[in-house]
N, C-alpha and C positions, 0 to 999 in steps of 0.2 A: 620712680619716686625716691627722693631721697631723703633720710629723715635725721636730722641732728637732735642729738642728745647731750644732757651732761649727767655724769655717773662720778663721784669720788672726786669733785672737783675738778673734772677735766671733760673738754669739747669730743664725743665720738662720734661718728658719722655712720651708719645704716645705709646700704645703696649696692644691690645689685646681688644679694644674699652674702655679702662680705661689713665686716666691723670693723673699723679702726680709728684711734687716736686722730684728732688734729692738735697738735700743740700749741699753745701758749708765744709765740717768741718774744714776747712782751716778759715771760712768766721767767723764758730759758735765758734774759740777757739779764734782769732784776737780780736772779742768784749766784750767776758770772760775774756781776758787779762787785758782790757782799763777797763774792769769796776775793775777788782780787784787792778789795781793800784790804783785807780779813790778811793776807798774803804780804800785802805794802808795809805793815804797821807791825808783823809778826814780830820783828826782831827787836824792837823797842817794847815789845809787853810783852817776853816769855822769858824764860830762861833764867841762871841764878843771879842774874845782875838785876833784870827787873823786878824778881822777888823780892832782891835784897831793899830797894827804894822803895818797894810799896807800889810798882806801875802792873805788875801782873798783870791780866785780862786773863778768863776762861774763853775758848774758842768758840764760837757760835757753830752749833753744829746745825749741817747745809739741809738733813732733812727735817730740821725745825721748823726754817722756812714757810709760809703760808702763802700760797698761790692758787686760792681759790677762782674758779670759772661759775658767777652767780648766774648771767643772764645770756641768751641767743637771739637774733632775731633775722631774717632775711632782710639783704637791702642790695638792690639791682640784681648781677651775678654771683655777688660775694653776701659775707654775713658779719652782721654786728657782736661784740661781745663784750663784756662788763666782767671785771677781773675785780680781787684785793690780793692785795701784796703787802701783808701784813699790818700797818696803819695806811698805808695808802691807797688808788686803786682809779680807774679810771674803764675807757670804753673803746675799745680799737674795734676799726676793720679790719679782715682779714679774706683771703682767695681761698678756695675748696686746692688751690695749688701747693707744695710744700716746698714753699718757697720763702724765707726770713722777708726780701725784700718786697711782699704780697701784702705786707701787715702794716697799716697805719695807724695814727694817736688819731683820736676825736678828741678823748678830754683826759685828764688826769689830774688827780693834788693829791696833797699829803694825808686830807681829812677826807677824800672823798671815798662816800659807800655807797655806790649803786648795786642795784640789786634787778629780778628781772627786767624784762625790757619787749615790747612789742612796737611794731615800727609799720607805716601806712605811707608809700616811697619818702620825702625828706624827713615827716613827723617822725619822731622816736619818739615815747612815752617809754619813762622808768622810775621805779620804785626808789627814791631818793631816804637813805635810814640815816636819823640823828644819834646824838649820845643820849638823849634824853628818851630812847627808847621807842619813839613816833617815827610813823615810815611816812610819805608820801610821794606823790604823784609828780614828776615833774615832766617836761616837755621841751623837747630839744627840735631845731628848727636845721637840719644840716642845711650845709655844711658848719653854722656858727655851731660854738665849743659850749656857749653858756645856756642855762636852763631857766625854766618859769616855773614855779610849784602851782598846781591848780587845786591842790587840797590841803586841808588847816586842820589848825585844833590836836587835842591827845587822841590821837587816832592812829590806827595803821591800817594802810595800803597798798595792795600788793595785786600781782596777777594781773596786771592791763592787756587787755584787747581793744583788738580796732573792728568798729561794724566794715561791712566788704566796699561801704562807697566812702570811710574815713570818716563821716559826721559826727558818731560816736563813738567816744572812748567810755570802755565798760571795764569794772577792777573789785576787787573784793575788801572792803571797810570792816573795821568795828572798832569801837572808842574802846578807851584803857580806864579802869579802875583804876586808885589811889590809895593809900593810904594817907595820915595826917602829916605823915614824913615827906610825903610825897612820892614815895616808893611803889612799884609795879604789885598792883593786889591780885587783877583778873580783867580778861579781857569780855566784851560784850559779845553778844551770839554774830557771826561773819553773816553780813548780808551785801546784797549785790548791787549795787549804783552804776549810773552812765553820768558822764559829763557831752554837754555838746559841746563841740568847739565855733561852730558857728555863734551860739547865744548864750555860751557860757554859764548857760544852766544845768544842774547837778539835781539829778532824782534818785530816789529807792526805785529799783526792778523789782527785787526779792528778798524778805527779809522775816524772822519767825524768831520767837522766844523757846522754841525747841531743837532748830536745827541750825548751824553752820550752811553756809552757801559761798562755793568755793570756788577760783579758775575759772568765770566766764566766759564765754566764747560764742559768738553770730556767725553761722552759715548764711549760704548766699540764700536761701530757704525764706531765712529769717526764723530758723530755730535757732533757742536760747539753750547751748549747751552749760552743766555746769557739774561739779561734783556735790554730795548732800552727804554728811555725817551730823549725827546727834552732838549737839551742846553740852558737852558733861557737867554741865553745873544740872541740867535735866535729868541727871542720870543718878543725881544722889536724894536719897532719901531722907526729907524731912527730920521724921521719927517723930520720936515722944517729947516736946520741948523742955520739961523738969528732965528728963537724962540724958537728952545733951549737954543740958548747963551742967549736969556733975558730971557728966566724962570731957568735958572743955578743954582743964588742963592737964588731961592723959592723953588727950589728942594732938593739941597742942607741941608734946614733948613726942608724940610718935612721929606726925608729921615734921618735927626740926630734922630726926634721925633722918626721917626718909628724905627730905630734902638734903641732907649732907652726905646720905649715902648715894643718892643719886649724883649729885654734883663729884664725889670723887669717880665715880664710873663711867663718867664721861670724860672727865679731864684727867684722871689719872687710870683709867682703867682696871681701877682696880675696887672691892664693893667695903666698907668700913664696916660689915656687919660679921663679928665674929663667932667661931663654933663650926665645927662639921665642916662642911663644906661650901661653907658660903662663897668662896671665888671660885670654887668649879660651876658651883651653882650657876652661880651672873653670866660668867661663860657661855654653858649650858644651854640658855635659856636669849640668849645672843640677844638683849637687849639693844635696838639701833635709835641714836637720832638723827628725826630730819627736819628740818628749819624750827631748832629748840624742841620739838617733840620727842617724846620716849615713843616707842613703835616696841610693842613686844614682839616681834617680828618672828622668833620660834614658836611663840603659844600661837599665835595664828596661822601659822603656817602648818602644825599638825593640824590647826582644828577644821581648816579650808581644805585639805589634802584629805581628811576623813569626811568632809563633805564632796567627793571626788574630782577635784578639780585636777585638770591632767598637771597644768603649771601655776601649784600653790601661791597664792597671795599672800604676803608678809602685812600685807592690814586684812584686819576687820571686815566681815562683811556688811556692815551697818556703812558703811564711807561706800558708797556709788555713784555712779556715772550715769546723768538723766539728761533727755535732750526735751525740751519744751515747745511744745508748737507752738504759733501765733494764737491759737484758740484755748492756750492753757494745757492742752492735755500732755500730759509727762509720760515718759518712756524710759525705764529702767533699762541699759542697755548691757553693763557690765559692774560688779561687783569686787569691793578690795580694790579700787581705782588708786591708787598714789596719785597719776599724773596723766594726758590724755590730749590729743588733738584730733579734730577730723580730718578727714583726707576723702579723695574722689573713692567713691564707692562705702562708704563706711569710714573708719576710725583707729587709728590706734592708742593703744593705753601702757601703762608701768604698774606691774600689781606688786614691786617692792624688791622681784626678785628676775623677772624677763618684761620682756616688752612686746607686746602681741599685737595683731592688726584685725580687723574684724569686718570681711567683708558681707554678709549675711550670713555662714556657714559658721564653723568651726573656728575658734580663734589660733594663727598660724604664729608660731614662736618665729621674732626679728632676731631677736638677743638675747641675751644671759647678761643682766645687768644690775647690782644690785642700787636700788633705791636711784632710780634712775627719773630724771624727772626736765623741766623745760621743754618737752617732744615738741619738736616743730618741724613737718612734714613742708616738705619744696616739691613742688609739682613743673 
């Protein structure tokens, strides 16, 4: 078996008790390019003659660069993948070979943001994301370049699966709050839909005002795999409604801090909250995100490690991995799931910090991979 992964932005490969990188050459000739222009122009923006005129430029420094790897998919011998390169970004083939000339363009522009990707031989379904914060669904027909969106509205859509005979496409939804501004308030609880593509009809599978319903996935079975964490709007307490409305705007002003101290800790790594030890702290305590989420990734990981797990989970045990029979019954299978696909005999998963496989017994460590997620097993 072999199992592709993406970890830190980049395509790794699993196969034969050995891990390695597949590169980018899309990613390796994008930053070649920037530097050789960067190189052509040097001598007209540097130096005290260009100072003196006012043409200066600062250097773009190469590891600024963004060369994210969003989406993986199998297609024939080779695999699909969906890059951004900083505003731009597009989808190439590529060989398990390492070899530049092994890698082809599907599509690319300057505004385009795809995101994962599942593919059922020419269909590719992918996660198509605007500015306006709405992802959707679209559908590429190879070998044409152009797409169909098959889902609408303030909504986001993510995670498409194909059932095993291609009928249906299955994907994880939930509409978007507003403000009057029109600004991102909060998203609705994740529940699970199919689209047919023969009758072009769109239903709810699964969907609850208490939990999230995440990563879909059909065995040949016809179990309905999927992840389940609690809804944190479920997880806050009411209270007493006369003392919320006086602690309102003490909240208010806590939550601004904690929103700008969070935003500077991810963008600049560093925490705004001063006294003591407040950046050994943040440090410390290795706060990660993964697709805009905070993961406290240390608190969990002692608290799963003193519930003895041999290879600690960096989420939450409340986020698991259920497989659903045709009869409804669920089956809690693995706990602190990140990320997950099935494979002959069992399944493998991402608990945030390795990537395990699970064939009835004991689960056998693949990798050491943090936040390692897209698992897609090639049998």
């Amino acid at each position: 078996m072999k199992l592709l992964y993406i970890t830190g932005g980049k395509i790794w490969l699993a196969e034969n008790g050995s891990n390695y990188e597949l590169p980018s050459y899309r990613a390796i000739q994008y930053k070649e390019t920037i530097r050789q222009i960067q190189e052509s122009k040097e001598w007209k923006t540097s130096g005290q003659g260009a100072l003196f005129m006012g043409l200066a430029e600062a250097r773009q420094d190469m590891q600024s660069l963004k060369a994210v790897v969003c989406g993986i998919t199998p297609y024939e011998d080779e695999f699909l993948y969906t890059i951004r390169l900083d505003d731009s970004g597009g989808m190439y083939r590529r060989n398990f070979k390492e070899k530049p000339e092994m890698e082809g363009l599907i599509c690319s522009g300057n505004d385009m943001r795809l995101g994962a990707i599942a593919g059922h031989g020419d269909r590719i379904a992918a996660c198509v994301e605007h500015p306006d914060g709405t992802c959707h669904i679209g559908l590429f027909e190879l070998p044409r370049s152009y797409y169909n969106e098959i889902t609408a509205g303030d909504s986001v859509e993510t995670a498409p699966s194909w059932s095993p005979d291609g009928r249906l496409l299955y994907f994880t939804t939930c509409g978007i709050a507003r403000d009057q501004s029109g600004r991102h308030a909060a998203y609705s609880p994740k529940s699970i839909a199919s689209y047919n593509i023969h009758t072009e009809h769109m239903e709810t599978v699964l969907e609850s005002e208490k939990y999230d319903y995440i990563a879909p996935k059909i065995d040949e079975a016809g179990n309905l795999w999927y992840i389940r964490q609690p809804y944190k709007a479920t997880e806050e307490d009411s209270g007493n409604i006369l003392l919320d409305t006086l602690l309102f705007p003490v909240r208010m002003v806590k939550a601004l801090g904690g929103f700008l101290n969070v935003f500077s800790m991810r963008y600049g790594g560093e925490s705004l909250r001063s006294g003591g030890n407040a950046k050994s702290k943040q440090k410390s305590e290795k706060d990660l995100f993964f697709e805009g989420n905070l993961i406290h990734a240390e608190q969990n990981r002692k608290a799963n490690q003193r519930s003895g797990e041999e290879y600690p989970a960096l989420l939450p045990h409340s986020r698991v991995l259920i497989r659903r029979s045709p009869d409804g019954t669920e089956t809690v299978l693995a706990k602190g799931v990140l990320d997950y696909c099935p494979c002959t005999g069992g399944f493998v998963y991402s608990n945030g910090s390795h990537i395990l496989q699970c064939t009835g017994g004991k689960p056998v460590s693949l990798a050491k991979a943090e936040l390692a997620c897209r698992l897609t097993a090639i049998e």
